[in-house]
KOLLUMVEX-19904 format. One record per residue (C-alpha): residue number from 1; residue in three letters; z, y, x. Coordinates in Angstrom, 2 decimals, decimal comma. Last residue first. Layout:
% residues N
{num = NUM	residuo = ALA	z = Z	y = Y	x = X}
...
END
This chain:
% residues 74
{num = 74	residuo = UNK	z = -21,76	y = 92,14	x = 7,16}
{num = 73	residuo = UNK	z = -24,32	y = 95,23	x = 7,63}
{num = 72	residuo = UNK	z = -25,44	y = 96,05	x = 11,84}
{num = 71	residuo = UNK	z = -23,40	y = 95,50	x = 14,66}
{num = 70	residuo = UNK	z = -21,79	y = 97,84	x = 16,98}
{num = 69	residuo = UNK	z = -19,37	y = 99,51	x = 14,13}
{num = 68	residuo = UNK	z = -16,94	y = 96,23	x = 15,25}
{num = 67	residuo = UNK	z = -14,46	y = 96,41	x = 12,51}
{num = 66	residuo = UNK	z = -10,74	y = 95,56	x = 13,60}
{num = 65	residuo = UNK	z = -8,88	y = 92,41	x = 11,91}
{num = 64	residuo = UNK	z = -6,99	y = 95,42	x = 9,95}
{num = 63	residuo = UNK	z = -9,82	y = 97,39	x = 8,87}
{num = 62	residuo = UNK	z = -11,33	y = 94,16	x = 7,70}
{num = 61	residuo = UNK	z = -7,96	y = 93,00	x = 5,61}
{num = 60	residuo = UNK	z = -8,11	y = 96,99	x = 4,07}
{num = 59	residuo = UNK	z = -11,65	y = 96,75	x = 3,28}
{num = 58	residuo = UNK	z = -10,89	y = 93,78	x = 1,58}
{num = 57	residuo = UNK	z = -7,72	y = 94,53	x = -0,49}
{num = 56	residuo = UNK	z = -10,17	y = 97,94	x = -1,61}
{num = 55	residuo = UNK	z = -12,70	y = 95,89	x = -2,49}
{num = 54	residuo = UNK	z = -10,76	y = 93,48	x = -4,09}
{num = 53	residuo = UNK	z = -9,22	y = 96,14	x = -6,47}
{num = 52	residuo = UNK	z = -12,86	y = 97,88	x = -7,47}
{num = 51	residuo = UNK	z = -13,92	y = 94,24	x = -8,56}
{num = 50	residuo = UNK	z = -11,04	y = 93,64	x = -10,67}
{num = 49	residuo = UNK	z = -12,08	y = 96,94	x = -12,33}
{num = 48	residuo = UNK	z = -15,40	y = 96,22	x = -12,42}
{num = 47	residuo = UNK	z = -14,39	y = 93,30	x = -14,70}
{num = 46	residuo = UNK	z = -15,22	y = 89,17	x = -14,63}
{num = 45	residuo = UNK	z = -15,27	y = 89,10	x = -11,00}
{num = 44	residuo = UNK	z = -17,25	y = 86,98	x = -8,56}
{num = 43	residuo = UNK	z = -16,92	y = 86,41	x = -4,73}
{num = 42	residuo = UNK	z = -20,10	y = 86,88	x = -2,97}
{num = 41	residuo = UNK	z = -19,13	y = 89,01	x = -0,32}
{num = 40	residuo = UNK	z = -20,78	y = 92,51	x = 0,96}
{num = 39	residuo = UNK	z = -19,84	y = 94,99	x = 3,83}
{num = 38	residuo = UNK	z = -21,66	y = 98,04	x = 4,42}
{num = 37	residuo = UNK	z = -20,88	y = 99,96	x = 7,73}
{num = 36	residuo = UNK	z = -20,30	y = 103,98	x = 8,46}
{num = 35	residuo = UNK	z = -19,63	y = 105,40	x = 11,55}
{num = 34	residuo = UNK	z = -18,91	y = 109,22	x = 12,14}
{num = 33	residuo = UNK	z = -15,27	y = 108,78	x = 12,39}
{num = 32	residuo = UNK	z = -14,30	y = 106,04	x = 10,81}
{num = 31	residuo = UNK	z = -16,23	y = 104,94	x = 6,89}
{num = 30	residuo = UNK	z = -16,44	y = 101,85	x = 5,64}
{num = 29	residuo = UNK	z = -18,09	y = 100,77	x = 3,01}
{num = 28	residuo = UNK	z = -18,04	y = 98,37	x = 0,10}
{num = 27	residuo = UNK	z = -19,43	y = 95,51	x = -1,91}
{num = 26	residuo = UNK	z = -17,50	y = 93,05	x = -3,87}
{num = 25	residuo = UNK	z = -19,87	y = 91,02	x = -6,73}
{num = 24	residuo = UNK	z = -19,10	y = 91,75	x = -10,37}
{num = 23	residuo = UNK	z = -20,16	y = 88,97	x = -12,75}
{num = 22	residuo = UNK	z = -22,75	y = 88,86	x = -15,65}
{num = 21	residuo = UNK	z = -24,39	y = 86,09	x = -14,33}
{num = 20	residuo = UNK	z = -27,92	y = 86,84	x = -14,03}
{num = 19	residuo = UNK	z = -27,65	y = 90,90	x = -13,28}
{num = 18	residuo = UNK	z = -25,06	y = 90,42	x = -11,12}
{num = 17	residuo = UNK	z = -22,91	y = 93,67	x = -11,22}
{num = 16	residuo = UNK	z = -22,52	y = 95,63	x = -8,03}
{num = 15	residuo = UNK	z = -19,22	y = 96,30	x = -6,64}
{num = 14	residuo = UNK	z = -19,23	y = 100,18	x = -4,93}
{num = 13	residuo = UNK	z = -15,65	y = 100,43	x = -3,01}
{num = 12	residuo = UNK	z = -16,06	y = 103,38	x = -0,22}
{num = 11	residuo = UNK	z = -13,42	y = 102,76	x = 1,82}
{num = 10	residuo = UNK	z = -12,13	y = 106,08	x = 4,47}
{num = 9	residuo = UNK	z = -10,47	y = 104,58	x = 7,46}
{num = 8	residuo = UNK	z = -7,55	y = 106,67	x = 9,51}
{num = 7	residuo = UNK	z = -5,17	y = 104,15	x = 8,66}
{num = 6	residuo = UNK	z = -6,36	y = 103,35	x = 5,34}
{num = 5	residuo = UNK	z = -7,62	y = 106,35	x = 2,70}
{num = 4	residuo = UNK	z = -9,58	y = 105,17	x = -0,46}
{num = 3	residuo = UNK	z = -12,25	y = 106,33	x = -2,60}
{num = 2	residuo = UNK	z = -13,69	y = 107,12	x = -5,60}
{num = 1	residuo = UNK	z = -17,19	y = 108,56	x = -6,15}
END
């Protein structure tokens, strides 16, 4: 599994391929500590690879904002 170091943040990107359109969907977690949180947005990609990118630019924009661990999957 690949992965990604940010500021002290491990990201975890896993897209997932929609089976009707064809199109790679972001999904990823995040990883501080001992927390871990799935994040998911519809946004469509025409390549895993593309979808692999936006993870990562995600995860990193979410780090950023600061990632409350309290609440269950966004």
């Amino acid at each position: 599994m690949n992965f990604y170091e940010y500021k002290d943040h491990i990201i975890y990107p896993t897209p997932r391929i929609d089976i009707d359109s064809g199109y790679w969907k972001i999904q990823l977690t995040i990883r501080y500590k001992n927390n871990i949180k799935l994040f998911k947005r519809d946004a469509m990609f025409g390549t895993r690879g593309e979808a692999v990118f936006h993870c990562i630019s995600y995860g990193k924009t979410l780090i950023d904002e600061g990632i409350d661990f309290e609440t269950k999957e966004i």
